[in-house]
Each structure stands twice: as structure tokens, then as C-alpha cells.
N, C-alpha and C positions, 0 to 999 in steps of 0.2 A: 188315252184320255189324260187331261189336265189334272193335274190333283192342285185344289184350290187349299191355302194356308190360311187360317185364321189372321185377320186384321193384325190381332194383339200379338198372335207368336211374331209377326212380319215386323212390329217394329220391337220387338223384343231383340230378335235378331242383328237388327238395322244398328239398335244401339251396343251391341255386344260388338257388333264389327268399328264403331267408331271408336269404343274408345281402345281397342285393339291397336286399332292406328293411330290415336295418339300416343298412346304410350311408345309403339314403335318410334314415333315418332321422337319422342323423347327420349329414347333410348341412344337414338342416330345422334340429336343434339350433344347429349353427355358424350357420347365417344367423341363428337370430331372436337369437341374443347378439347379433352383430352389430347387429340393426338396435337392439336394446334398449340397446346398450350406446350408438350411434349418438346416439338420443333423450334417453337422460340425460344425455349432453354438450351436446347441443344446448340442454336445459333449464338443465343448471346455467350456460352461457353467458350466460344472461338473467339481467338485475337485477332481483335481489331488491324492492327499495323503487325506487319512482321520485320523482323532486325534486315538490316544493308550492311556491313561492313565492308567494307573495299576491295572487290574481287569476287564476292559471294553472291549470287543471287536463289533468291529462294521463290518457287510458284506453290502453290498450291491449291485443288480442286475438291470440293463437297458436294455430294448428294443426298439429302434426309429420302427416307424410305417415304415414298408417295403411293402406294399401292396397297388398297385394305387399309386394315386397321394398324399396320407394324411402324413403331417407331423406333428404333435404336439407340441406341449409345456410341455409336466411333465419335469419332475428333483426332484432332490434327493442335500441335501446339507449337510455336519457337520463340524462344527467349534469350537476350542475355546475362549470361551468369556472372556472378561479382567480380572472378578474374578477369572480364572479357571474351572467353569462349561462350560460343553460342550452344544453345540448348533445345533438344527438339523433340519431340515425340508424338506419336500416334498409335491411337487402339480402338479397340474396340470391347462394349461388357455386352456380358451374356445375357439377353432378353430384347424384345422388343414390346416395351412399354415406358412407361410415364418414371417409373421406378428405375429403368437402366439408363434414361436419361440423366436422373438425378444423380444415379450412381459414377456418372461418366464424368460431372461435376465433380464431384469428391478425390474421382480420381488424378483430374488433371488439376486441382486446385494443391492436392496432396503432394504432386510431383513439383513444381513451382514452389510451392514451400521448404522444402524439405532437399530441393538444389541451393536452395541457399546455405544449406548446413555442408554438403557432398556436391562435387560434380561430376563425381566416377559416376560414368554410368550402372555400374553391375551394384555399388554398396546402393545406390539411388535408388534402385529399384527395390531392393531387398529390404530399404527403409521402407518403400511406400507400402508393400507387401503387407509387413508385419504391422503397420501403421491401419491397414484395410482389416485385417486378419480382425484386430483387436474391436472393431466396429461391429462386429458380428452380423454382418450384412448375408442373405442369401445369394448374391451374386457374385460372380468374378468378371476382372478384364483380361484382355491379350494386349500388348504392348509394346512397343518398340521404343528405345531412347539413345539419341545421338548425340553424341558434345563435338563439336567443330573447333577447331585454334586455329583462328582465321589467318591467324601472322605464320603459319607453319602448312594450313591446308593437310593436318590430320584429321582424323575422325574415330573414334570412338564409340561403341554398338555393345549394347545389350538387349536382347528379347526375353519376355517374357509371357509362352506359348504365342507368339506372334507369327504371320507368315511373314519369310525373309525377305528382305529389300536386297533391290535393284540396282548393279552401277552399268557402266559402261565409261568408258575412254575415246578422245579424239581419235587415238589412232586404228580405232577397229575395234578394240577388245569389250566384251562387256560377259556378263557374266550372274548367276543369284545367289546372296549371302548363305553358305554352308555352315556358318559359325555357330557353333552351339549356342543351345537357349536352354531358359528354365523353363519351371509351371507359371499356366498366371497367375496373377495378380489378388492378392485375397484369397486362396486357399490353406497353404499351409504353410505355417510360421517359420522362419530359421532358415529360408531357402537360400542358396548363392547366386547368381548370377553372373555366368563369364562374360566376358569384354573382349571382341574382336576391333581391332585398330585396321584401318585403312588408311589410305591416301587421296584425297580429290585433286587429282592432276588438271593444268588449263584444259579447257573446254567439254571436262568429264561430269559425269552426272551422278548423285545417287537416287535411288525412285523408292520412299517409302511408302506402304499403300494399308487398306484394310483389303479383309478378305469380300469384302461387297464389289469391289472394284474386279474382281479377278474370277468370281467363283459362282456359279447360279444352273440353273435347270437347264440352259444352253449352252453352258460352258464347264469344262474344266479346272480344276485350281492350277495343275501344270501347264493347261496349255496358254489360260489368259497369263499365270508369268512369264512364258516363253513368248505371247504378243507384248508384255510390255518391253520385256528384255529388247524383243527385236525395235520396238519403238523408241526406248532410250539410246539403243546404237546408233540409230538413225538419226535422232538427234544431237547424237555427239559430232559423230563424224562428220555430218552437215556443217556444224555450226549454230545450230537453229535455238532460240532464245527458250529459256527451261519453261516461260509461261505458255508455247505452244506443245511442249511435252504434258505439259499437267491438262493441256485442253483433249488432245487426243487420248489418254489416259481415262479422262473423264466420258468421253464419247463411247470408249472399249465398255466401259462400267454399262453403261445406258445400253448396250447390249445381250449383256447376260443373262437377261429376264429372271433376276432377281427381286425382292419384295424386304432390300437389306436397305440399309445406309450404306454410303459408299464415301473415301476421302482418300485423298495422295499428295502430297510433301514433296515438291522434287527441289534437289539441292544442287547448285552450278557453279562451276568456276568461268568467269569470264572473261578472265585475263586481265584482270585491271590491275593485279599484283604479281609481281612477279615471286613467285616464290620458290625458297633453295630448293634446289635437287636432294632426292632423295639419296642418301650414303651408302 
């Protein structure tokens, strides 16, 4: 048998269920500003133009977290500094929300400021550090920062808890940065930061990335840098232009079945200068 409901419980009911759904409903709205509004900060955070100097070219590729409700903080930045070297960095802060993005602001605003005072990268970092520290913020970043001397094709690295970057050489060789690193960024005051120097030889690459790009539910963190390793080699040796390295790079990411942000920095020498040999 049927069991019949009162008139009055039926729309008693009827209206309990509406406005259940609107408030849902309003619930949905408030987050996707949020993650919208999240993402357009995130993007206008990024530069616009990136530096050319004669012989350097620089690509690089971004993906905001599009999955659920996650927004992130990485970025990707290059600049040049008052001597003329170029200045570059990429990270990533700890959360995915409205607040790591704005964090992620501070940080890169932080780091552009405060190259104008340093351009070592290791005291650079240890300013912005203790500069974060002092904000009393709950979050931290990971980060990576490169100085380039475009007239010499050295390079300059310091991390901070970052995952290491990428090179590779025309003539075969490539390889993942072993160079010590410190803690990140905004934890604890006073920290140092060592500075590994490298070389960008003609048609060599360096591949700086976030861990979005490399690491997810499908993948490994050692294997996606042993896929990009072997992609930088590839397009060293080829010859092939750094903007198709940062697109493949990009595709790898879009793989991982991650629910991150994702960005990569690829740095190239194209031969348009020629520069001394190393002694």
C-alpha cells in the first residue's frame, strides 16, 4: 500500500528542498568567484614581456589548477637586473586557495624588489626569506632563482626547498641540478642559501619547472624529471627552438593527473653570440 502524505507536510517538504538548492546553489557561486577571481590574480602576477638579450631566448609555459576547487600559487618570473644580468625565478606556496595566490604575489613582488638591492642569488633569497618571515604569514613558498650574464653565458642558482632544474647540452650531455638547497621561503629566519654556477653553452638548455609539472597520482616526481631530462636532450641535440621544449613540457604536465598548478621557464642559448670559451 501507498502511504498518502499530508498536503501541508508535501509542501513543507517542497520548500525545505528549495531552499537547500539555493543556498547550494549560492554556495557554488561564492567558490567559483573565488577560484576565478584566484586565477586572474594569479595570471596578472605573470609578466607580461619577458627580457631578449642577444643570444638568450627564453620560453615559458603555465597551467592554473582547473580541477575541483584548487587554486595554487606557482609562477614563473624574468627580469633585468640594474647591471644588465637577467633575473629569473619560479615557485610554488604551500595551499591551494585565494590566500596562496595572494601569497604568491608577495612573494614574487618581494623578490623584484629586493634584486634591486642584491643580485646574488643565495643573499636574494635569504632577504626575501627573512623579509616573508617577518609578515607572519601562515604559509611558505619553494623557489628557485637564476641570474644569467648574458655577455659571459654564466648562470647562477639558488633553491629554496625547490625541485631541481634541468639542463642539457648540444652535444649529448644533459643531466638534474644536485646543487644544494635550503628551506623555503618564509619559515625560518637567518637561513643561507648556497649558489651553484653553471655554464649555458650554444644550443644548451636549462628547464626550470614546478612540482605540478612533474609529479601527480600518475606519475612520479623522479620519473616525470627523467621525462623532462630526456625532452631537454632532445631538444638540445636537435636544435629545436626552447618555445617547443616549454610546449612539450607543458603537455608532460597535462598528464600527471594532478589537481596542481603547473609552470616551466626554459632558458636557451641560440647562437646569436658568440661567447668565450670556458678556461
Amino acid at each position: 500500500m501507498f502511504r498518502r502524505w499530508p498536503a501541508d507536510s508535501s509542501d513543507e517538504l517542497l520548500g525545505r528542498l528549495g531552499s537547500l538548492t539555493a543556498r547550494a546553489r549560492e554556495l557554488a557561486e561564492t567558490q567559483r568567484s573565488r577560484v576565478e577571481l584566484a586565477v586572474a590574480l594569479q595570471r596578472g602576477m605573470l609578466p607580461p614581456d619577458l627580457p631578449s638579450p642577444p643570444g638568450v631566448r627564453l620560453a615559458v609555459g603555465y597551467m592554473p589548477a582547473n580541477h575541483g576547487l584548487n587554486v595554487g600559487g606557482d609562477w614563473y618570473d624574468a627580469f633585468t637586473l640594474p647591471d644588465g644580468h637577467i633575473g629569473m625565478s619560479i615557485g610554488d606556496v604551500q595551499g591551494h586557495n585565494i590566500e596562496a595566490a595572494a601569497f604568491m604575489g608577495q612573494v614574487r613582488v618581494g623578490l623584484r624588489a629586493l634584486a634591486s638591492v642584491t643580485g646574488d642569488p643565495g643573499e636574494l633569497l635569504g632577504r626575501t626569506n627573512d623579509l616573508l618571515v617577518t609578515l607572519g604569514a601562515d604559509l611558505f613558498a619553494t623557489c628557485t632563482f637564476l641570474r644569467l650574464d648574458p655577455a659571459a653565458g654564466t648562470l647562477e642558482c639558488a633553491r629554496a626547498g625547490h625541485i631541481p632544474h634541468i639542463w642539457a647540452t648540444a652535444d649529448g650531455r644533459s643531466g638534474i641540478d644536485d646543487g644544494e638547497g635550503g628551506p623555503p621561503l618564509g619559515v625560518l629566519r637567518g637561513v643561507e642559501y648556497p649558489v651553484t654556477r653553471h655554464r649555458l653553452t650554444t644550443g644548451g638548455v636549462f628547464v626550470l619547472l614546478t612540482d605540478g609539472v612533474v609529479e601527480g597520482p600518475s606519475l612520479h616526481l623522479d620519473d616525470g624529471l627523467d621525462q623532462v631530462m630526456r625532452l631537454a636532450g632532445i631538444t638540445a641535440v636537435a636544435g629545436l627552438d626552447v618555445d617547443a621544449l616549454a610546449t612539450a613540457v607543458m603537455k608532460l604536465a597535462g598528464t600527471v593527473g594532478h589537481e596542481d598548478d603547473a609552470a616551466v621557464l626554459v632558458v636557451g642559448h641560440d647562437g646569436g653570440t658568440a661567447w668565450p670559451k670556458r678556461r
